[in-house]
C-alpha positions as CSV (number, residue, x, y, z in Angstrom):
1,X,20.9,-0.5,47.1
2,X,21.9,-3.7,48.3
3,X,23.5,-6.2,45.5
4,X,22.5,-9.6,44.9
5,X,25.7,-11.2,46.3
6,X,25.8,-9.2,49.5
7,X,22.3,-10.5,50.5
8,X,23.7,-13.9,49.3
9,X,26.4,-13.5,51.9
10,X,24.3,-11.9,54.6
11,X,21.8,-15.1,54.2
12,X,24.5,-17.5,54.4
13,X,26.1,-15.8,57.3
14,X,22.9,-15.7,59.0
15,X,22.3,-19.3,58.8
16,X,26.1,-20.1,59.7
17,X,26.7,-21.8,56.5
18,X,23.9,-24.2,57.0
19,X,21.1,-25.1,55.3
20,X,17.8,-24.1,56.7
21,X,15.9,-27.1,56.3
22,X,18.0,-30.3,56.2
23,X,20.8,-28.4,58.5
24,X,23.7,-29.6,56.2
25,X,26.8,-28.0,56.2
26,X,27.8,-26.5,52.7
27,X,31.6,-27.2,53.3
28,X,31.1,-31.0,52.5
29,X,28.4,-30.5,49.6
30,X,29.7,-30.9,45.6
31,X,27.1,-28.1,44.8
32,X,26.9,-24.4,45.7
33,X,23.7,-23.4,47.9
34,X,20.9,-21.7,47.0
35,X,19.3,-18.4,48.2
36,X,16.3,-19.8,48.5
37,X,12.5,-18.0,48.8
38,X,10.6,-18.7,51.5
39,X,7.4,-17.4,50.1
40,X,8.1,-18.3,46.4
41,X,7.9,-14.9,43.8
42,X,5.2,-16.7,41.6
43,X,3.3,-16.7,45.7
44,X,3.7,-13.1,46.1
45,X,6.9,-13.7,48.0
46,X,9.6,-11.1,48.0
47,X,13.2,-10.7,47.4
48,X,13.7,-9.3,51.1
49,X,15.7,-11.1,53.8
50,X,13.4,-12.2,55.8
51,X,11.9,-14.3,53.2
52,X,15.0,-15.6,51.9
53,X,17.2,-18.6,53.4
54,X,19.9,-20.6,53.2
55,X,19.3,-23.9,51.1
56,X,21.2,-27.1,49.7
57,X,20.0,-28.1,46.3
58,X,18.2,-31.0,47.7
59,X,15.7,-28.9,49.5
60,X,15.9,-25.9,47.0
61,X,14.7,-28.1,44.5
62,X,12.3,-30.0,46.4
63,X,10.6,-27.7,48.1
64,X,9.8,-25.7,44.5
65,X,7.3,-23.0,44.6
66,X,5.2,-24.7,47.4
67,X,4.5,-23.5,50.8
68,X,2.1,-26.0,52.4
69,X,1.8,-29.7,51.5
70,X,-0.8,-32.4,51.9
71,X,-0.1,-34.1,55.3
72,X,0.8,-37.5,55.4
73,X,-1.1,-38.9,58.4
74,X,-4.4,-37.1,57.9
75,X,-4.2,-36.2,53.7
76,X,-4.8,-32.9,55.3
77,X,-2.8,-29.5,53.8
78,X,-0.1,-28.0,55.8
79,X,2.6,-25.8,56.2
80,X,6.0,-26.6,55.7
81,X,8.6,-25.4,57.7
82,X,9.3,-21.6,57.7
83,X,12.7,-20.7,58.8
84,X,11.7,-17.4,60.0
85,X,8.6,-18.5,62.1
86,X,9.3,-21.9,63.3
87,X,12.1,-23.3,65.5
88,X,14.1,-26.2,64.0
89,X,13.9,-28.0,67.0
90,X,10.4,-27.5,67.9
91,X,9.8,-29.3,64.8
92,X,12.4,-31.5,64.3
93,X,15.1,-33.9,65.7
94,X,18.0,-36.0,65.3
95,X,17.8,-39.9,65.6
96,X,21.4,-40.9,64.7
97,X,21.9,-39.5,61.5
98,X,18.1,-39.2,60.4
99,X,15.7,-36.0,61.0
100,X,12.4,-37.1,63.1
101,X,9.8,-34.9,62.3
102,X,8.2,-33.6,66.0
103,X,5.1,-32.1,64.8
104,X,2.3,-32.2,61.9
105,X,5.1,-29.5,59.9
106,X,8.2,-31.4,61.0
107,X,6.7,-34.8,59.1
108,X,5.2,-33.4,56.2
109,X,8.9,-31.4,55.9
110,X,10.9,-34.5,55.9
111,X,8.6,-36.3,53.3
112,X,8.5,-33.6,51.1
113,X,12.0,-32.6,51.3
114,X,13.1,-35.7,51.1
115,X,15.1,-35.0,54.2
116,X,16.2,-38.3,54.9
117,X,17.5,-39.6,51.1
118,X,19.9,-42.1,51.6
119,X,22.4,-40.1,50.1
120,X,21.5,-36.7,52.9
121,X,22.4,-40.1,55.4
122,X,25.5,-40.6,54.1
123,X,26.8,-36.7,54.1
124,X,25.7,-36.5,57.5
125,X,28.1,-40.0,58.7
126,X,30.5,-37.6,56.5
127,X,30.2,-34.4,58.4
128,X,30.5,-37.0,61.6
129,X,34.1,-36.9,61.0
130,X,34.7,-33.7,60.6
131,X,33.0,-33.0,63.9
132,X,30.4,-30.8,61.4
133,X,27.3,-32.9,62.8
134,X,25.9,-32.8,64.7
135,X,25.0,-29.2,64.5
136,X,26.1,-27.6,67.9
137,X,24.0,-26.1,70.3
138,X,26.3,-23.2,70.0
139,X,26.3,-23.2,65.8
140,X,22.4,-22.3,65.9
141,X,22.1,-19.5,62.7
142,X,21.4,-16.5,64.0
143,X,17.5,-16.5,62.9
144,X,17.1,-19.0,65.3
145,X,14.4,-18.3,68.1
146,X,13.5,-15.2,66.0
147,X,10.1,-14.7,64.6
């Protein structure tokens, strides 16, 4: 049996220290991440790791027990992004220090994650310094192109 903390550091590893949504880097943050359910518990999700990422609070707590959202082009319900089924940048991509939602997922993401709070601007001009964003090409987490 596998503890609680050694999935903890598997999922962190596997997302190199990132979070899964917003793509911060924990090293900057003022708060510890969160092993975060994909497919919430109270949605039949499990506690296995490939529902479980790698989240700031930010998205943690926005994100909540929900799995799809009401779009906000069409007021139409749709997914939000799934770490281990969609690629990052399929769905996303970086404008200076903002996230652009790409597709009907990326855009309802950002809104409902809040993605692009002034204060998510700010730690990304931070991370700027310490060459920690933007995320390299070479940094991708290890789920990434998986399905």
């Amino acid at each position: 049996m596998t503890s609680w903390s050694e999935i903890s550091r598997t999922v962190e590893r596997r997302a190199a220290g990132r979070c899964e949504y917003c793509r911060m880097h924990q090293s900057l943050q003022g708060a510890t991440f969160h092993v975060e359910h994909i497919i919430p518990r109270s949605r039949g999700g499990k506690s296995e790791i490939e529902n479980l990422a790698w989240a700031c609070p930010g998205c943690n707590l926005h994100k909540s027990n929900r799995v799809e959202v009401i779009a906000p082009e069409d007021q139409e319900p749709i997914p939000l992004f799934h770490p281990r089924r969609h690629e990052w940048d399929e769905h996303f991509c970086w404008e200076d220090h903002r996230i652009v939602g790409l597709t009907r997922i990326g855009r309802a993401t950002v809104e409902t994650l809040q993605l692009n709070h002034e204060r998510r601007i700010k730690i990304r001009k931070a991370e700027s310094l310490f060459n920690l964003f933007p995320p390299s090409d070479t940094e991708q987490p290890a789920w990434h192109g998986s399905d």
